[in-house]
C-alpha positions in Angstrom: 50.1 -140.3 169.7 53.2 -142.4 171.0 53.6 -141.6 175.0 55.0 -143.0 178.0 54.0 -143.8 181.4 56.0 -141.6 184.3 55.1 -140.1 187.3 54.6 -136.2 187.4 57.9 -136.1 189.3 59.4 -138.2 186.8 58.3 -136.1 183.6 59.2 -132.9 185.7 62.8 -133.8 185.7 62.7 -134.7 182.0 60.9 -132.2 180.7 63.4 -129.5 182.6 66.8 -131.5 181.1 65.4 -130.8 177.1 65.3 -127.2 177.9 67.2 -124.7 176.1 67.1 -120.9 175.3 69.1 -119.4 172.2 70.6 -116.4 172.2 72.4 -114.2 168.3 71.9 -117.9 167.4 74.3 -119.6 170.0 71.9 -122.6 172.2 72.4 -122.7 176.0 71.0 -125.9 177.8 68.9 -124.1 180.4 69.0 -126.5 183.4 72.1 -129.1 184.0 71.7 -128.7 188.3 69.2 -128.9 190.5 69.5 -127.8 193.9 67.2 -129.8 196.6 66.8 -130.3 200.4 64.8 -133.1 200.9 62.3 -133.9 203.0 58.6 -135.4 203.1 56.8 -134.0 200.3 59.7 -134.3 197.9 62.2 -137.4 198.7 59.9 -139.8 197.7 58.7 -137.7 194.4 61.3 -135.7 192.9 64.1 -137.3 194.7 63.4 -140.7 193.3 62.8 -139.3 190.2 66.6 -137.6 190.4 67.9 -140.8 191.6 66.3 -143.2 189.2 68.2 -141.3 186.5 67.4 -140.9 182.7 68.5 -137.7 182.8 71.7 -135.3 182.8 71.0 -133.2 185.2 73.5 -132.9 188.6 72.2 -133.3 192.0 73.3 -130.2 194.3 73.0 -130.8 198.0 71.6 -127.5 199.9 72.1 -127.4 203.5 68.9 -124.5 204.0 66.4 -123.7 201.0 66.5 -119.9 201.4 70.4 -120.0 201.2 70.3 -122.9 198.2 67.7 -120.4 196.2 69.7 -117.5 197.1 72.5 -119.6 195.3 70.6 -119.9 192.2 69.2 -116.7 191.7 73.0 -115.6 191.9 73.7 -118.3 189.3 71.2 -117.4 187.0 72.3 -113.4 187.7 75.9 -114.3 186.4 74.8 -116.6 183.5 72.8 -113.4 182.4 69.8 -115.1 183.0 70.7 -118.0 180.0 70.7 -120.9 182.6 69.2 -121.5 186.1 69.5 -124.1 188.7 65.7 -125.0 190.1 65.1 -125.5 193.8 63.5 -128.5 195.3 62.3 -128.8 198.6 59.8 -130.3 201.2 56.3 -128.9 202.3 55.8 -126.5 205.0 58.9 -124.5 206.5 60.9 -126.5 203.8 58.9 -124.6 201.5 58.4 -121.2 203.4 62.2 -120.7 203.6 62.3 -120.2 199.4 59.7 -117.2 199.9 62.2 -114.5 200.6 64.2 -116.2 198.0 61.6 -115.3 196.1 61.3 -111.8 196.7 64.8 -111.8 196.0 64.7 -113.1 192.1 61.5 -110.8 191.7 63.2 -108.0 192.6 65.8 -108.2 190.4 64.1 -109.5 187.3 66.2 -112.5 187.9 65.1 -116.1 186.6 64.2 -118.6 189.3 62.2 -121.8 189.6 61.1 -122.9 192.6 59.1 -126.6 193.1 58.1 -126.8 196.7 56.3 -130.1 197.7 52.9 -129.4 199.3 50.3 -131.2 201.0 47.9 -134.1 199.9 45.9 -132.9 196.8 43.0 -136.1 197.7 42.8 -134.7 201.3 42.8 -138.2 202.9 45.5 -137.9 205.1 44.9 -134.6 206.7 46.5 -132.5 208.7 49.7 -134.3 207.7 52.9 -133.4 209.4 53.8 -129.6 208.9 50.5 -128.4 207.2 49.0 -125.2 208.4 45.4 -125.8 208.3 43.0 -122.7 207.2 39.4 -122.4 208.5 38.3 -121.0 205.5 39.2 -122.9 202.8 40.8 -126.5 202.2 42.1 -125.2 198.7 44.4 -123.0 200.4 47.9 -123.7 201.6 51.2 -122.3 203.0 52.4 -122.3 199.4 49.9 -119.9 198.3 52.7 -117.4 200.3 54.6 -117.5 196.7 51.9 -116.1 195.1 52.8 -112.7 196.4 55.9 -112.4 195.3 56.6 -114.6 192.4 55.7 -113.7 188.8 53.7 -117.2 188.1 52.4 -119.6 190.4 50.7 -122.8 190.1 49.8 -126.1 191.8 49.3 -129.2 189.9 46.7 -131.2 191.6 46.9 -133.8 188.9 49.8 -135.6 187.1 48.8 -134.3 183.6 48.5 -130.4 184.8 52.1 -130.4 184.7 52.4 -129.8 180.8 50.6 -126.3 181.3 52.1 -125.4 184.4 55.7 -126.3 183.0 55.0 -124.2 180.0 53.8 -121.1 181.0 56.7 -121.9 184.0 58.9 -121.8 181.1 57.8 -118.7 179.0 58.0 -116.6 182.1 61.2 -117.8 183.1 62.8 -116.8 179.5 61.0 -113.9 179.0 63.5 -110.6 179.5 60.2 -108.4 180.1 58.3 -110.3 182.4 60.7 -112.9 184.3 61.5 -112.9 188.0 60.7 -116.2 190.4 58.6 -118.9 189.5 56.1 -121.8 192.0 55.0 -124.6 190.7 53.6 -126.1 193.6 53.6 -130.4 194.2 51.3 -132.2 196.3 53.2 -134.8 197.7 50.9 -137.5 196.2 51.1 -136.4 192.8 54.4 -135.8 192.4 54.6 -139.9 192.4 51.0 -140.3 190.6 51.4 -141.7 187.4 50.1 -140.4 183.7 50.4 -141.8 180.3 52.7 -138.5 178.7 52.6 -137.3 175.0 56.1 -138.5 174.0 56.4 -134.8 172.3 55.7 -133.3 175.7 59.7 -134.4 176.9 61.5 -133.6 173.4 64.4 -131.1 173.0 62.4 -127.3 173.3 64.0 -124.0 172.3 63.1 -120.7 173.4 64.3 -118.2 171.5 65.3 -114.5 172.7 64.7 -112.6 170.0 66.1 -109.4 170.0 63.0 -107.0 169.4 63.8 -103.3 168.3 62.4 -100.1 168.4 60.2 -98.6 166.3 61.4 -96.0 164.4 58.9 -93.4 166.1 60.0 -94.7 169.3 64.0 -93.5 168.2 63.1 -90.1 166.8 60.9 -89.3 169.7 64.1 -90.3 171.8 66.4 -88.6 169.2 64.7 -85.4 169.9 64.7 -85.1 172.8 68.6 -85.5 173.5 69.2 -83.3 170.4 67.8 -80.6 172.2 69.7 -81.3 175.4 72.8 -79.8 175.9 73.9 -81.9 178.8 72.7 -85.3 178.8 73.5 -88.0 181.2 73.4 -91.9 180.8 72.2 -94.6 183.4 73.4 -98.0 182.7 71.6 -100.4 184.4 71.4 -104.2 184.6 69.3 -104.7 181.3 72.4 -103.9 179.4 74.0 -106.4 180.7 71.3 -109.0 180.3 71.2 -108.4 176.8 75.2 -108.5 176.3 74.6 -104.4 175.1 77.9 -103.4 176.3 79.7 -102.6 173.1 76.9 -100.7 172.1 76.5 -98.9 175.0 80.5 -97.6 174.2 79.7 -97.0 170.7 76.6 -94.8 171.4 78.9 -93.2 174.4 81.7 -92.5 172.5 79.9 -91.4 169.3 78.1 -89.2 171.0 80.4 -87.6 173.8 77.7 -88.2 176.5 79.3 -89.9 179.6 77.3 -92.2 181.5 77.2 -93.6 185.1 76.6 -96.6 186.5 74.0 -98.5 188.7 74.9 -101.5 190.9 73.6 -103.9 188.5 75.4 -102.5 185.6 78.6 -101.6 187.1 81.3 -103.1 185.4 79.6 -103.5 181.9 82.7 -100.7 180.8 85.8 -100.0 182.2 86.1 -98.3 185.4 88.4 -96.1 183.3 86.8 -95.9 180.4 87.3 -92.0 179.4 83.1 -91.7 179.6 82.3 -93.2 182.7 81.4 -91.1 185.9 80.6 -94.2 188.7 78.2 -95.0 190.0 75.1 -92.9 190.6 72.3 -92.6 193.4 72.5 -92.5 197.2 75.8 -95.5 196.9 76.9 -93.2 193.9 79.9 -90.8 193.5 80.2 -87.3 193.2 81.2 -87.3 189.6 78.0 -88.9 188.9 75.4 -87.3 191.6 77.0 -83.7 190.4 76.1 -84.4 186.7 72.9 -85.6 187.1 72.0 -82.9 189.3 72.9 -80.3 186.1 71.2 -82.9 183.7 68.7 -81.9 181.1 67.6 -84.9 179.6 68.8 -88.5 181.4 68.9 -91.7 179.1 67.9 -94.7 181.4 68.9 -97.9 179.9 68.2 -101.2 181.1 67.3 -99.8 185.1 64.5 -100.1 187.1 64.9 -96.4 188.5 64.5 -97.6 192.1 64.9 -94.4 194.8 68.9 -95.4 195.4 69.5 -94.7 191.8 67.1 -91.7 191.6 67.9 -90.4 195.0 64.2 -91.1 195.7 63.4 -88.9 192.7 65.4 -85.9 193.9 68.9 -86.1 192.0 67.0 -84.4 189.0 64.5 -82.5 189.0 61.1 -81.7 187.1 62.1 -79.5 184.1 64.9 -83.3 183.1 63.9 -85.1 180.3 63.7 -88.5 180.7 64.4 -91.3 177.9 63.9 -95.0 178.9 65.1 -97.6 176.8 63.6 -101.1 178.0 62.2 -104.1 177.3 59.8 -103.9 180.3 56.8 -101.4 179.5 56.2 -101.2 183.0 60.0 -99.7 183.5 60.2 -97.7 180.8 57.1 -95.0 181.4 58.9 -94.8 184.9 59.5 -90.7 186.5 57.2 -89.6 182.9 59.8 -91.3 180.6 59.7 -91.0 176.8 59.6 -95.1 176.0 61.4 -97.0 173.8 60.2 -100.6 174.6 63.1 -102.6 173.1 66.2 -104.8 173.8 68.7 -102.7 175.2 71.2 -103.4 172.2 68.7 -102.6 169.8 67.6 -99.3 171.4 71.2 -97.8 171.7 72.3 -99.2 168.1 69.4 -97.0 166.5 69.7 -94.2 168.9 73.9 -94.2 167.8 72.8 -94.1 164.4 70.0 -91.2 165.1 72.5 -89.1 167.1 75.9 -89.7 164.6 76.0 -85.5 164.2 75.2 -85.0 167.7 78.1 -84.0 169.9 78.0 -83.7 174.0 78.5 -79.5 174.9 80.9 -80.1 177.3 83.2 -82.6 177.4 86.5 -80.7 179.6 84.1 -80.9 182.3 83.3 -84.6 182.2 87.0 -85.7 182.5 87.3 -83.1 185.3 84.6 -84.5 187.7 86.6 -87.7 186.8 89.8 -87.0 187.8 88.3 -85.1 191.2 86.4 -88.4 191.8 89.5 -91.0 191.3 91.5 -89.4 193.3 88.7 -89.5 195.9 89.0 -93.0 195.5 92.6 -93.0 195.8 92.5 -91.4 199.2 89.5 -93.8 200.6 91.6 -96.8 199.7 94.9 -95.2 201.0 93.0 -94.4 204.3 94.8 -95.5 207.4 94.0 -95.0 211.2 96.3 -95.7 214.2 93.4 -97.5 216.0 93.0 -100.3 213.4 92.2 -101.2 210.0 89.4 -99.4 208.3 86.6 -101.0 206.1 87.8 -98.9 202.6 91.4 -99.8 203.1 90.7 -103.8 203.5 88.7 -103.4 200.7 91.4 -101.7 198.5 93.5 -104.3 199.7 91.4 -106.9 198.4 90.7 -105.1 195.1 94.5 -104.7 194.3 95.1 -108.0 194.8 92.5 -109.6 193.0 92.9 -110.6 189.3 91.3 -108.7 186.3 89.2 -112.0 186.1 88.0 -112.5 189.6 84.8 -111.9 190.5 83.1 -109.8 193.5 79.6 -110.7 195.2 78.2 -108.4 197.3 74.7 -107.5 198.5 73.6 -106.0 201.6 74.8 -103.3 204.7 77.9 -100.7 204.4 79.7 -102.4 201.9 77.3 -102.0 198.6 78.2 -98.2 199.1 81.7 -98.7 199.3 81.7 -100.9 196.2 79.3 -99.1 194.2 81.7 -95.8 195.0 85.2 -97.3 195.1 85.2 -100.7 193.5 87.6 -100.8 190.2 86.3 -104.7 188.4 88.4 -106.2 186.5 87.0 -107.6 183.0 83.2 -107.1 182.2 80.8 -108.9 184.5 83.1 -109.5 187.3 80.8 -107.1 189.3 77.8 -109.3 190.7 76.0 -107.0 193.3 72.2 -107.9 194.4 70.9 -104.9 195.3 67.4 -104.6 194.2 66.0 -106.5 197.6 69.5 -105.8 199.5 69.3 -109.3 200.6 71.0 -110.0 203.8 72.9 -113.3 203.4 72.3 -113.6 199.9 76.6 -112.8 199.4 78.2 -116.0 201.0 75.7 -117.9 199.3 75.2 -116.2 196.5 79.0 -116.7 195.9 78.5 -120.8 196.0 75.7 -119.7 192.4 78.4 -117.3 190.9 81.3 -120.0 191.3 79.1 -123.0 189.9 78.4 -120.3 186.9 82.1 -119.3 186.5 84.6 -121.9 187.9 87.4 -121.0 185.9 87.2 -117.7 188.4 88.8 -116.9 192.1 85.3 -115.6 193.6 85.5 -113.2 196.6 82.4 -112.5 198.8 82.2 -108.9 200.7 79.9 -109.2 203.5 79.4 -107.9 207.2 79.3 -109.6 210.3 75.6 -109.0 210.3 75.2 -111.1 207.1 77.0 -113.9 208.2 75.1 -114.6 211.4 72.0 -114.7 209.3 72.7 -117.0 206.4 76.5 -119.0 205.8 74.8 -122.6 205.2 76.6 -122.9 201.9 79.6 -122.2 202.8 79.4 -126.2 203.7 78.4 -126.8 200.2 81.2 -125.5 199.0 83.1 -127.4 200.8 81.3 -129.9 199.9 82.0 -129.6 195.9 85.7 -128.3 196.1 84.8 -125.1 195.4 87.5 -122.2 196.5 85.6 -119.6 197.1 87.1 -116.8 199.2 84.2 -115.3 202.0 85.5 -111.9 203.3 84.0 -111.7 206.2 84.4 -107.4 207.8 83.5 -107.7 211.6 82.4 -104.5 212.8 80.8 -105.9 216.0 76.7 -105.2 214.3 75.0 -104.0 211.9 76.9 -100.9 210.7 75.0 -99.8 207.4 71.7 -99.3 209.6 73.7 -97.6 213.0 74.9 -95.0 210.6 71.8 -95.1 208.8 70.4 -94.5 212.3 72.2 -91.8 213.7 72.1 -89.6 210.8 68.6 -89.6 210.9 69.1 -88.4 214.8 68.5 -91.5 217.0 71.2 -92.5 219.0 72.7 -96.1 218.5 69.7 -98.6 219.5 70.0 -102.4 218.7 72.5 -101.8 216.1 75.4 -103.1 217.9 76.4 -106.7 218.9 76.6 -106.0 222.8 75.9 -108.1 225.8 72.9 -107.1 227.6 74.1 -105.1 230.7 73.0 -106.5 234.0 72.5 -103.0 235.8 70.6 -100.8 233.1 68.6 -103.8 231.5 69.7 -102.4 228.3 72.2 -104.0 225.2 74.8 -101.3 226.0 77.5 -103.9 228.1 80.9 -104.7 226.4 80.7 -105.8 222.4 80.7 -109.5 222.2 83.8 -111.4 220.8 82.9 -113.3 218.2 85.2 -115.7 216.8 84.1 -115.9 212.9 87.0 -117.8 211.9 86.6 -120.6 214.9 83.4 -121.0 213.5 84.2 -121.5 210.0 87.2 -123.6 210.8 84.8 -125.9 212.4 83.2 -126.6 209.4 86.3 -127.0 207.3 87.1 -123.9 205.5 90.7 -122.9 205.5 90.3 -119.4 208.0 92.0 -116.4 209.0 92.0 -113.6 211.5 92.6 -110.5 210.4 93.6 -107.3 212.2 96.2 -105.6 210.3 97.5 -104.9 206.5 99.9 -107.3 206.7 97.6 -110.0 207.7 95.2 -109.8 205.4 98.1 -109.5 202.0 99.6 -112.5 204.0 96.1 -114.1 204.0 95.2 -113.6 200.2 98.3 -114.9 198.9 98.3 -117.8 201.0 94.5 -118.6 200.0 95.3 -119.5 196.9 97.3 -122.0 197.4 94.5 -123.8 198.9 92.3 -126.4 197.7 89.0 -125.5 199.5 87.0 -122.5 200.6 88.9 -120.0 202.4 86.9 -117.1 205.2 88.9 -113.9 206.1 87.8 -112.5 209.1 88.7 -109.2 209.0 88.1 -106.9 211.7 87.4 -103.2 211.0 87.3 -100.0 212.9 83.3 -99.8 213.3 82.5 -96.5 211.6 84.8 -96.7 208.7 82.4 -96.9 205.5 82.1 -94.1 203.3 79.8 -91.5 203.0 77.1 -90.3 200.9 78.1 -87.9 198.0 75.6 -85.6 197.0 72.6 -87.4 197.3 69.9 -88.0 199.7 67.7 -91.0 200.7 64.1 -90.7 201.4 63.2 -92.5 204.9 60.2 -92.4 207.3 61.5 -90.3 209.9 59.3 -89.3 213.2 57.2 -86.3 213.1 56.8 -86.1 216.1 59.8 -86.7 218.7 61.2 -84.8 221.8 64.5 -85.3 220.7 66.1 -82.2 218.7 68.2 -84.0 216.5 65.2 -85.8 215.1 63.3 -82.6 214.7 65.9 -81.3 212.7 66.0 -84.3 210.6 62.3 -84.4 210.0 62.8 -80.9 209.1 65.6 -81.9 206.7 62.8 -84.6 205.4 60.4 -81.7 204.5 62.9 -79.3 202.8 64.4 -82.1 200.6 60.8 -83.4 199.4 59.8 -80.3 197.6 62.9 -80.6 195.4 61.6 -84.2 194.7 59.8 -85.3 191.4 56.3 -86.2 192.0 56.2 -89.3 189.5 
């Protein structure tokens, strides 16, 4: 057997550049960046390894490892999970910051490798310089955190485990059922111990996505059921994007006359205006949508993990509504009591188009009614103007108008997924990139450095809230940094909006929800809001910035953006208050039973009545 002598660091690196998935037959090199912070615990290992070279693979500089991982899992998100950027970094907090990172790519069945140094597998040196020390057991370390919320984790404790770990790294990581974030923990001594490597080990691998279809009981049990329906509704969820299912979806739409709405992770897959398509559904949903599915009799789930903001926790449809789940994931498509088809999205709606071809939807007038009623909702939240300042819908139709059919929007967290998911029109198909199955706070601005290292050729705008940006903006440097023009759209509505509404709805008065100074006399945050000065700060840093206040400013600001040749922030500040609201739908929270307040009474009470409408599983 013909080897060669490397370091586990050095094999690492090698073994990632010779990996490629293949997709209807077309290869896509799976990792040509790396994203690292370094540190002790990784400069010395994978860093030398990087900088030594014999590889093709391009260095990116992360300023924080949360906000570099957050980057990739939005990289690997828009490459439709056919590439990913792994993400180096140091032990201890170097390390911890990656775990809500994580939790992120988990989430959202997103693709993401993580490779965390750790401490010293011999022991020698110990405690060594930011290791947690646990009574219990030696074996166990702060890494071990990633075992909780990533979908394989291992720690090579010798050079040569790293041809099992990177393998079974590897199938998870390409698998469409089963992927999500991946830990393969380094001790910092063996990422530069040296083993004597099988040759074969580094060469050129292929994983192949095969395309696996439904059986053809698994169609007719699915056929049935929307045969007898006489007004079915479908869900289109991220898994048709994932596997490229969108002209499928049309064809078994159109064939069949059965509209379909629109999850955050599918938005976008069709026309906004596509004669079939009712918006998005769930609590961030539209009427047209939520009034549908609340007459639905059977509901075909494709590609979606059902969560309670698509579902309206299980209460947009009720008991006697058929459900049909096409999925690749088993444990997604038995979800609410479904009827499974365990398949490639594609696949699934090809054979249920050719099942269904003399099956026509009952009512068709009525599905281009809701549509019209709905759009000219939309028209009127865009068009909405107030003499005290510029509200949060009209910026953001602002934006949309301007931006071209190819441009891309990143969004994520607080009031503004609503608004999207609602009002958004996208332009060509996948220029909709919305995290929203962990609703990660910060993961927009840098989430929009991963979408623009995926999609250059693209003018990249990121919708976030001033809350967002005062937890996570590190990449905005990086940007800088590569001569990337991304544009941050930055809506200042002095807090944290989304949860204030969320809040008072639920009958609490505003409480720590609002960016106030603490007020001397009642020892409470209720004093004046405090000024902050986004674009100062983002100035400082480099970025071409603007302050926004009116319509005119912020048309004056786009334009002039692109003329630029760096990274541009609008800081745009909105009425507070000016989101939209919910449209038939309802959101399961924990709300006090017990409270002396009456407004929370009556919501509690609200809680109680809407559960028994709710479907049980």
């Amino acid at each position: 057997m013909k080897t060669i002598r490397l370091t586990m660091a050095q094999a690492l690196v090698r073994f990632l550049d010779q990996q490629y998935v293949e997709l209807d037959g077309t290869e896509h090199k799976f990792v040509q960046n790396i994203f690292g912070v370094f540190g002790h615990g990784c400069v010395v290992g994978v860093g030398q390894a990087l900088q030594e070279g014999g590889h093709q693979i391009r260095f990116l500089q992360g300023k924080n490892e949360q906000n570099m991982a957050l980057a990739a899992t939005a990289f690997a998100k828009q490459k439709n999970r056919l590439e990913i950027i792994p993400c180096v970094s140091s032990i201890g907090p170097g390390a911890m910051n990656m775990v809500t990172a994580a939790g992120c790519a988990t989430a959202n069945r997103i693709p993401l490798l993580l490779l965390p140094g750790d401490t010293f597998a011999c022991r020698q040196p110990d405690p060594v310089l930011q290791q947690a020390e646990f009574f219990q057991s030696f074996g166990q370390t702060v890494t071990d955190a990633f075992r909780g919320v990533c979908h394989y984790f291992d720690r090579m404790e010798r050079p040569e485990q790293l041809m099992t770990a990177a393998l079974h790294a590897m199938r998870v990581l390409t698998d469409p059922a089963d992927t999500g974030a991946v830990c393969l923990a380094m001790p910092q001594d063996v990422e530069g111990e040296a083993y004597d490597y099988p040759v074969s080990f580094l060469r050129k691998r292929v994983w192949h996505l095969d395309r696996r279809a439904p059986t053809s009981a698994q169609t007719e049990r699915a056929a049935e059921i929307i045969r007898r329906a006489k007004h079915p509704l479908v869900i289109c969820g991220g898994g048709v994007r994932y596997s490229l299912a969108g002209d499928a979806l049309e064809q078994f739409c159109e064939t069949t006359g059965i509209p379909f709405s629109e999850t955050q992770a599918g938005k976008g897959v069709l026309p906004w205006n596509h004669p079939l398509n009712l918006g998005g559904i769930g609590v961030t949903g539209g009427r047209a949508a939520n009034v549908m599915a609340r007459e639905a009799d059977a509901v075909i789930a494709v590609g979606t993990r059902l969560t309670d903001f698509t579902t309206s926790s299980k209460w947009l449809w009720g008991e006697e509504c058929k459900v049909v789940s096409v999925n690749i994931c088993p444990f997604d498509a038995i979800k609410m009591d479904g009827e499974p088809m365990i398949c490639d999205a594609r696949e699934g709606l090809k054979a249920l188009t050719e099942a269904l071809k003399e099956y026509r939807y009952a009512e068709p007038e009525k599905v281009q009614t809701v549509r019209k009623d709905w759009n000219r909702t939309v028209d009127e939240w865009y068009a909405a103007r107030d003499s005290r300042g510029l509200t949060q819908t009209r910026a953001l139709g602002i934006i949309n108008a301007f931006m071209r059919e190819q441009d891309i929007a990143v969004g994520s967290a607080g009031s503004l997924p609503g608004d999207m998911q609602r009002l958004f029109r996208p332009g060509l198909r996948d220029t909709y990139h919305m995290e929203y199955g962990f609703s990660n706070m910060g993961y927009e601005p840098n989430g929009a450095l991963g979408v623009k290292l995926a999609c250059p050729e693209s003018e990249v705008y990121a919708f976030f809230g001033d809350g967002t940006y005062l937890m996570a903006h590190s990449e905005l440097v990086t940007c800088l940094q590569e001569h990337l023009r991304v544009h941050f759209c930055l809506f200042d509505n002095s807090g944290w909006g989304c949860i204030e509404n969320l809040q008072n709805n639920q009958g609490s008065d505003t409480f720590g929800t609002v960016f106030r100074f603490r007020n001397p006399e009642s020892g409470a945050l209720d004093g004046e809001i405090i000024p902050l000065d986004f674009a100062a700060n983002a100035a400082g840093y480099g970025l071409k910035t603007y302050t926004i206040r009116t319509e005119d400013e912020l048309q004056a600001a786009l334009a002039d953006a692109l003329k630029q040749d760096r990274p541009a922030l609008y800081d745009i500040k909105v009425l507070p208050g000016s989101m939209t609201p919910g449209y038939e739908s309802w959101w399961r929270v924990g709300v006090a039973e017990v409270s002396t307040q009456p407004r929370v009474q009556k919501a509690y009470e609200d809680l109680t009545e809407h559960v028994k409408d709710t479907r049980k599983f």
